[in-house]
C-alpha positions as CSV (number, residue, x, y, z in Angstrom):
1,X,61.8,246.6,-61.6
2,X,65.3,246.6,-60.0
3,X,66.7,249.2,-58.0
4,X,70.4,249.6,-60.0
5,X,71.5,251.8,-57.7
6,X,71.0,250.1,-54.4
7,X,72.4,246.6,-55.8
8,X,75.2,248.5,-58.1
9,X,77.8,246.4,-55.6
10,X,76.2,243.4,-56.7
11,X,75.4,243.7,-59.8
12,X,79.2,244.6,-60.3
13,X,80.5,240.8,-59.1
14,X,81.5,239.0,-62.4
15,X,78.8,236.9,-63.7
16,X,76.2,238.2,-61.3
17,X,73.9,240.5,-64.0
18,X,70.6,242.4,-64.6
19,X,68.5,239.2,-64.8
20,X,70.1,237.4,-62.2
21,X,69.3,240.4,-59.5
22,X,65.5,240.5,-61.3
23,X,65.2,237.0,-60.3
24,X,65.5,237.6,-57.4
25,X,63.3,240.3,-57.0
26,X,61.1,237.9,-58.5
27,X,61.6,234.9,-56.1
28,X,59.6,234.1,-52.8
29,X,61.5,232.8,-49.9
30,X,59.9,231.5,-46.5
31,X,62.0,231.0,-43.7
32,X,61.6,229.2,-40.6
33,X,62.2,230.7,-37.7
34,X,63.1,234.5,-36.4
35,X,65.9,232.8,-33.9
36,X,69.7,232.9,-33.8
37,X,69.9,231.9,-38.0
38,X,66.9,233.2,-38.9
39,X,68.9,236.5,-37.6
40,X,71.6,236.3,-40.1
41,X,69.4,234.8,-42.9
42,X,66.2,237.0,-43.1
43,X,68.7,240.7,-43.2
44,X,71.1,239.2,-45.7
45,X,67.5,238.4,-48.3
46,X,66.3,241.5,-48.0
47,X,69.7,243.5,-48.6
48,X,70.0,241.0,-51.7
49,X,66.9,242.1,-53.1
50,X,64.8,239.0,-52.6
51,X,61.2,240.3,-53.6
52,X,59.1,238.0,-51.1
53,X,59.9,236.9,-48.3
54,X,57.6,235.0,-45.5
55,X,58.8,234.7,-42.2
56,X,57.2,232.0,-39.7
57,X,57.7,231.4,-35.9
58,X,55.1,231.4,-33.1
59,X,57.8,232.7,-30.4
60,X,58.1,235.9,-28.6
61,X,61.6,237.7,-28.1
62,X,63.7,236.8,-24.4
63,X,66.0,238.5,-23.1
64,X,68.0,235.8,-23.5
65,X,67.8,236.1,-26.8
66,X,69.6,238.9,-27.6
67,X,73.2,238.1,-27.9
68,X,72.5,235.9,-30.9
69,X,69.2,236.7,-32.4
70,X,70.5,240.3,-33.6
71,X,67.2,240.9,-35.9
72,X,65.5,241.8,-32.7
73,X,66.6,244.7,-30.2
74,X,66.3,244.9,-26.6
75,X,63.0,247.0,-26.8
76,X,61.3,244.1,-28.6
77,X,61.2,241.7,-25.4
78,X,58.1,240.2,-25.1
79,X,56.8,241.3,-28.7
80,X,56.5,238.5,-31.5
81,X,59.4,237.3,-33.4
82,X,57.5,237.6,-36.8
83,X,56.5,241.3,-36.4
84,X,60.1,242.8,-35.1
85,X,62.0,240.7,-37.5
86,X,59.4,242.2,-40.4
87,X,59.9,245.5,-39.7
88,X,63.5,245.3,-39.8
89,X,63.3,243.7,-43.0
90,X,61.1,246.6,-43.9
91,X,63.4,248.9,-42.9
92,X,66.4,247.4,-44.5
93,X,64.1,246.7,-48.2
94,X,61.5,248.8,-48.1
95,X,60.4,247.7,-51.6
96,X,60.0,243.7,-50.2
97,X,57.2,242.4,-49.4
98,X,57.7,240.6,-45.8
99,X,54.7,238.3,-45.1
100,X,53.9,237.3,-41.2
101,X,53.2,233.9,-39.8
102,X,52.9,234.0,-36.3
103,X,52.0,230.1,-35.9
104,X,54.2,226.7,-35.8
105,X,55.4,225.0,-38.8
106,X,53.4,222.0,-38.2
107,X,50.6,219.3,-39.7
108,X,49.0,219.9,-43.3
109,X,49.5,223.8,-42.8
110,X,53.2,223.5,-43.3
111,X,52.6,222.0,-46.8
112,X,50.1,224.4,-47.9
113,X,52.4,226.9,-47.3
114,X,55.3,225.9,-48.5
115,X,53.6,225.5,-51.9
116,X,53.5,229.7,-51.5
117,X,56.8,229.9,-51.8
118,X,59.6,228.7,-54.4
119,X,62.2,227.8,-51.6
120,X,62.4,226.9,-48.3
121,X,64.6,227.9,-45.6
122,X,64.9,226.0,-42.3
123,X,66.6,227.9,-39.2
124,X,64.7,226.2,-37.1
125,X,66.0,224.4,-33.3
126,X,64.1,220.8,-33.4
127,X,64.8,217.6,-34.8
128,X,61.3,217.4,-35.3
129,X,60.9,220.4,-37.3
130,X,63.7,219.4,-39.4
131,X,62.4,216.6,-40.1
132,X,59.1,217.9,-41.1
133,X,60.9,220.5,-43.4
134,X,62.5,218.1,-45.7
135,X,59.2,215.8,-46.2
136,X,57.7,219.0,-47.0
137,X,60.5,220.0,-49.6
138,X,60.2,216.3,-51.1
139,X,56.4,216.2,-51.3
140,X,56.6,219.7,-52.8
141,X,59.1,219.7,-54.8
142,X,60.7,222.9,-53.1
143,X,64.5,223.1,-52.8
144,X,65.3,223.5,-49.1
145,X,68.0,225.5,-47.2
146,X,69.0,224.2,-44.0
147,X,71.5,225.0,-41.0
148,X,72.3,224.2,-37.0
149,X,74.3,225.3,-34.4
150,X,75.5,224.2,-31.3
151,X,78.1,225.6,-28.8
152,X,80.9,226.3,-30.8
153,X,80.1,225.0,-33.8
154,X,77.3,224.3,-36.8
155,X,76.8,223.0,-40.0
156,X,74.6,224.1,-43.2
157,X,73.2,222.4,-46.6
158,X,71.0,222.2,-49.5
159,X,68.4,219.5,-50.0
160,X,65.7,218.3,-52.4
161,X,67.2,220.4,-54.7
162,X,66.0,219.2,-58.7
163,X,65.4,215.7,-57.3
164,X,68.8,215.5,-55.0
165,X,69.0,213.9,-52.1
166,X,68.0,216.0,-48.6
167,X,68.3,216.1,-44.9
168,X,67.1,212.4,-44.0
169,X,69.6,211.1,-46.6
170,X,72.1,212.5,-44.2
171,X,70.5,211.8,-41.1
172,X,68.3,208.6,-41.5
173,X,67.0,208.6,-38.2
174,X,67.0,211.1,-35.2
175,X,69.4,211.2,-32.8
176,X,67.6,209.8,-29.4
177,X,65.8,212.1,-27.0
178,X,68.3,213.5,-24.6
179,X,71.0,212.9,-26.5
180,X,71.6,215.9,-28.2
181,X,71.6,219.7,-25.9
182,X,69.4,222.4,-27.0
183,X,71.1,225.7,-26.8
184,X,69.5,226.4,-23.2
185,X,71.5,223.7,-22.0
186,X,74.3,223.5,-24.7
187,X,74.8,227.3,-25.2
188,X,75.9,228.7,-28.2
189,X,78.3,231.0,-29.6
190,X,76.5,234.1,-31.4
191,X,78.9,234.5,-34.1
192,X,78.5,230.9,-35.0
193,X,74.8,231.6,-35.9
194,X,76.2,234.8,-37.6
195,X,78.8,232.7,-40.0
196,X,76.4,229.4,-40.7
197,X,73.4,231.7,-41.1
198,X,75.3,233.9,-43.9
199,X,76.4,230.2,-45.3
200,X,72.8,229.6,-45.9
201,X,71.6,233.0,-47.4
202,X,74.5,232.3,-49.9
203,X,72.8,229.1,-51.2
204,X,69.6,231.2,-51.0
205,X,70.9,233.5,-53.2
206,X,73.2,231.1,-55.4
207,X,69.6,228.5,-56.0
208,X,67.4,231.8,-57.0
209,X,70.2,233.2,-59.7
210,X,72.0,230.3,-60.9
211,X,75.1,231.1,-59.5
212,X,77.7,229.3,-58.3
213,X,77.3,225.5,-57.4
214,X,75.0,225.0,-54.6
215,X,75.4,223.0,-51.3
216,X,73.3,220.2,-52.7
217,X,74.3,216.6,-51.8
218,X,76.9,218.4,-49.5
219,X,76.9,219.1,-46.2
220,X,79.8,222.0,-44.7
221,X,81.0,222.0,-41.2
222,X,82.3,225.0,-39.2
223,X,84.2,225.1,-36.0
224,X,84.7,228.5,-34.3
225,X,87.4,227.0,-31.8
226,X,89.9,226.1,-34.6
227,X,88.7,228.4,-37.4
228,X,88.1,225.3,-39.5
229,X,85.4,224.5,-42.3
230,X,85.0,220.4,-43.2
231,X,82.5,219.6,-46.2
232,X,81.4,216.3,-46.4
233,X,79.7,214.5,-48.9
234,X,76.5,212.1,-49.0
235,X,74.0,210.4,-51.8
236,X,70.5,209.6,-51.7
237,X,69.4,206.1,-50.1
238,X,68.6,204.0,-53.2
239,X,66.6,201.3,-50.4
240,X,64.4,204.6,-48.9
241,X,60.6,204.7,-49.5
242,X,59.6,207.9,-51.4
243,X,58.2,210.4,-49.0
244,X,54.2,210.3,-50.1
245,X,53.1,212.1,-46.6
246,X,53.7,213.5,-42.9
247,X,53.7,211.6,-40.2
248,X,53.7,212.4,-36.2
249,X,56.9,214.0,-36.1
250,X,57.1,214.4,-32.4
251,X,56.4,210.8,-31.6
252,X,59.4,210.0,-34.8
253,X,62.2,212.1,-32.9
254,X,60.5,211.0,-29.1
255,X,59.9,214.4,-28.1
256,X,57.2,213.1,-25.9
257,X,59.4,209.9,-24.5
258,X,60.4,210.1,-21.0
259,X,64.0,208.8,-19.6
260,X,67.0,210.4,-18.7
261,X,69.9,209.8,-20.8
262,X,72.3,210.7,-17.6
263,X,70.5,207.9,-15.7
264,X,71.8,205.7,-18.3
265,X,74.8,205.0,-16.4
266,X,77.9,207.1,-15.0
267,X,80.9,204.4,-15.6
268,X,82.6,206.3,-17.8
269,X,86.7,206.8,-19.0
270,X,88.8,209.7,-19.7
271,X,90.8,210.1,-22.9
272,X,94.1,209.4,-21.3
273,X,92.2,206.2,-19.0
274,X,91.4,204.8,-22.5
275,X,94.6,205.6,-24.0
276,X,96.1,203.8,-21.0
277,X,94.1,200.8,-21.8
278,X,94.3,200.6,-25.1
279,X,97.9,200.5,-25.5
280,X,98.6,198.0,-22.3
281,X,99.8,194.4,-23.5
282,X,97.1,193.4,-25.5
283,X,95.0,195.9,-24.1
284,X,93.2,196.6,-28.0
285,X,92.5,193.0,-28.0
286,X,90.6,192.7,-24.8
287,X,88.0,195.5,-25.7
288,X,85.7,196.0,-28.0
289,X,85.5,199.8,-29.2
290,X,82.3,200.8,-30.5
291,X,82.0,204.1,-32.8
292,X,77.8,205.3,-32.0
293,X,78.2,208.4,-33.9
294,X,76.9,208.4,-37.8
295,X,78.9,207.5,-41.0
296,X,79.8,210.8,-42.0
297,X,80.9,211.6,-39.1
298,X,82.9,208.3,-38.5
299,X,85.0,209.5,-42.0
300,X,86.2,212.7,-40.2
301,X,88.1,210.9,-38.1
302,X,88.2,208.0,-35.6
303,X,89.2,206.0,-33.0
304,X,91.6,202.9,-34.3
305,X,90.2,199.9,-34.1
306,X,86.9,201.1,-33.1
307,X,84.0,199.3,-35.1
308,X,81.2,202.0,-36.7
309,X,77.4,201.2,-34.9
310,X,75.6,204.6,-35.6
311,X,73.2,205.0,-32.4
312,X,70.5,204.2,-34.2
313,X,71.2,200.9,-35.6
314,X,72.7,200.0,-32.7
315,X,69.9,197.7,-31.0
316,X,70.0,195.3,-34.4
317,X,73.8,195.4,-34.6
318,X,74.3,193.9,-31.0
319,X,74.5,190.3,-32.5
320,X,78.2,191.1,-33.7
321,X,79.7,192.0,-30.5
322,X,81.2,189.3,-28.0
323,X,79.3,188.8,-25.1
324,X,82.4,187.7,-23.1
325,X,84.6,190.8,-24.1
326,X,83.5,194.1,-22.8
327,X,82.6,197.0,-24.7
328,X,83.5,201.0,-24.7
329,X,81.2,203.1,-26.5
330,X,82.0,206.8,-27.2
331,X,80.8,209.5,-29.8
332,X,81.0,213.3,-30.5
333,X,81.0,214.6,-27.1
334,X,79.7,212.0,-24.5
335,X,76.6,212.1,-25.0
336,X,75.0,210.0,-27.1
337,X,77.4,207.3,-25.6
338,X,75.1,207.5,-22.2
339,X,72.2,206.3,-24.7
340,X,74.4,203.6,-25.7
341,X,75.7,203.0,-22.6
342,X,72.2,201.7,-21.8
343,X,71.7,199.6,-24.3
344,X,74.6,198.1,-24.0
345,X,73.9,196.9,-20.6
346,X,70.7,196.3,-20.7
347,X,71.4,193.9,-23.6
348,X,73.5,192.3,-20.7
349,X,77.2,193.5,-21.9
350,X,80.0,194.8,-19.3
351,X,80.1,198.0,-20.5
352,X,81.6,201.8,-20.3
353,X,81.7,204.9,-22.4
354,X,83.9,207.6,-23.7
355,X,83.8,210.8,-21.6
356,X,83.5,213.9,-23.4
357,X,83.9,211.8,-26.7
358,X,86.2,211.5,-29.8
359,X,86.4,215.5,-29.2
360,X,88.3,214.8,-25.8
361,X,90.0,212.1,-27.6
362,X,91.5,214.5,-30.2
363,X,92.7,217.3,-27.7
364,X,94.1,214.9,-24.9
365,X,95.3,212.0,-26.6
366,X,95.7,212.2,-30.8
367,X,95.6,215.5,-32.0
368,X,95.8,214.1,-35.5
369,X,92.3,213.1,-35.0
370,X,90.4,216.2,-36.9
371,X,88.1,218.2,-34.6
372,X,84.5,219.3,-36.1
C-alpha cells in the first residue's frame, strides 16, 4: 500500500496519480553500480517510492571516491559499496526492499539476474559492461536505463525498450582500447554525475508509470562548461544479427590488448596550425581531412571538408583515400586520432592528427562549431 503522505508532492504533479505511484511500489529495479551515477540514481528510487530495488557492484568505497559518489560518506572507506549504499536507501525508504549483490555483473549470472528484475539500470564505468548490459536487456526483454560521464560532460538513454533499438545501435562497435580515459585519468566533474544520474532516474520513473515519453531511440548530451543539453537521435540497424547470446566481452572491447595509444605517434597540429593550412592557396585541396569520431557525433558539428571514417571502420575504408595526398585525422578530443594516427601510417600514408580535437577546433578557430 502507498504511503500518501510521504509522496503527497508527487502524487500532486498533474497526471501523476494513485496507480501510477502503486506502480511503482510495485516495480523492481536493479542497478549497476554504487559509483558516481549509481549515487544520484539509487537515492532518487527510493525517495520515488520504487518498491524493489537491487543494487550490484563488487567495489569497496576510496577516498577518492567521495567527491562524486555522495551515497557513501567518509566513514564508509574501505566498506563495500553495496552495503553503505543499502543502508542509505534504507534510511531514505524504510518501507523498500534494497537487495545486495556484492559480485560483478558478468557471464550467465548477469542474465539470471536480470530476469529478477523488470528494468535495468546501467551506471556502470566499462565499455565492456555496457556492452554486456544491453545483450542482456535484448535477450531478456528488459527495458534498460543507461548513462556516462566524463570530465565535464556525459550523456544518458533508454534502450530495448518494447522492442526499440538500444546501446549497440548507437555504438556499433567499441571505441579502441586506450582511446577513451577512465575517470582516474580523465577526471570528472561531480555534479555532472549528479545531473546525468537524476536524467536517468527520470526515465526510471517515467518507464515504471507511463509518464511522459521516454529516452528511447534518443540519446541526450550535457555539457557542464557551456550549460548546454544536445539530444540526438538514432534507429535500430536493420543489417544487425539479433542478439541470441553473450560473448567474451573483454576480448570484444580489448580490455586485455596491449599497445599504447600515445606511442601511436606524436606529429600532431594545433587548431590554429590547421586553420593556417587549410585556408593557404589551395591548402583544402592538398589534404585529405578525415572525421574518426562516430555518425552521431559527426551531425553535431564538423570540420568542412572533412570526410566521416568512424574509428572503427576505418581499417576497411582506407581504399578511398589517396595514397599520394596526405591525411589529417582528428576527433572529439585527440584521442582517438592517436589510434588513427597509427593506422594511418602503418597503412603507409603521410600522416598527422588533430590536437585536442574538433573540441579545440570549436574554441580556437570556429566557435560556430557546437561543443558537446
Amino acid at each position: 500500500m502507498i504511503d500518501a503522505a510521504l509522496h503527497a508532492r508527487q502524487l500532486a504533479l498533474p497526471g501523476f496519480e494513485p496507480r501510477n505511484q502503486q506502480a511503482l511500489a510495485d516495480a523492481r529495479v536493479l542497478v549497476i553500480g554504487a559509483g558516481g551515477l549509481g549515487s544520484a540514481v539509487l537515492p532518487a528510487l527510493a525517495a520515488a517510492g520504487v518498491g524493489t530495488i537491487g543494487i550490484i557492484d563488487d567495489d569497496v568505497v576510496e577516498r577518492s571516491n567521495l567527491h562524486r559518489q555522495t551515497v557513501h560518506a567518509a566513514a564508509d572507506v574501505g566498506r563495500r559499496k553495496v552495503d553503505s549504499a543499502a543502508e542509505r536507501l534504507v534510511a531514505i525508504a524504510p518501507a523498500a526492499e534494497v537487495i545486495r549483490h556484492p559480485s560483478r555483473f558478468e557471464g550467465e549470472a548477469a542474465l539470471a539476474l536480470a530476469r529478477d528484475y523488470d528494468l535495468i539500470v546501467d551506471g556502470s564505468d566499462t565499455f565492456a559492461t555496457r556492452y554486456l548490459a544491453d545483450d542482456v536487456a535484448s535477450i531478456t526483454g528488459r527495458p534498460l536505463v543507461w548513462g556516462a560521464v566524463l570530465a565535464y560532460g556525459g550523456q544518458a538513454g533508454v534502450g530495448r525498450l518494447a522492442g526499440g533499438p538500444g546501446y549497440r545501435d548507437l555504438f556499433p562497435s567499441p571505441p579502441p582500447p586506450g582511446t577513451v580515459l577512465d575517470c582516474a585519468r580523465g577526471g570528472v566533474l561531480p555534479t555532472v554525475c549528479g545531473i546525468v544520474g537524476s536524467i536517468m532516474a527520470t526515465e526510471v520513473i517515467k518507464i515504471i508509470t507511463g509518464i511522459g515519453q521516454p529516452l528511447t531511440g534518443r540519446v541526450t548530451t550535457y555539457d557542464a562548461l557551456t550549460g548546454a543539453f544536445r539530444e540526438l537521435a538514432y534507429a535500430a540497424d536493420p543489417t544487425a544479427e539479433p542478439v541470441t547470446g553473450l560473448m567474451d566481452y573483454a576480448a570484444f572491447c580489448g580490455v586485455d590488448a596491449g599497445g599504447d595509444p600515445e606511442a601511436a605517434g606524436t606529429d600532431a597540429l594545433t587548431a590554429p596550425q590547421l586553420a593556417a593550412r587549410l585556408s593557404a592557396p589551395g591548402g583544402a585541396e592538398r589534404v585529405q581531412l578525415v572525421d574518426v569520431r562516430e555518425e552521431w557525433e559527426f551531425a553535431i558539428g564538423s570540420i568542412p571538408g572533412a570526410r566521416l571514417m568512424p574509428l572503427g571502420a576505418l581499417p576497411a575504408m582506407l581504399d578511398v583515400l589517396d595514397a599520394d595526398r596526405p591525411v589529417i585525422a582528428y576527433c572529439h578530443h585527440g584521442i582517438r586520432s592517436l589510434t588513427a594516427l597509427a593506422v594511418l601510417r602503418a597503412a603507409g600514408f603521410d600522416a598527422q592528427h588533430l590536437e585536442g580535437g574538433i573540441d579545440a577546433w570549436s574554441a580556437q578557430v570556429d566557435p560556430d562549431v557546437a561543443r558537446y
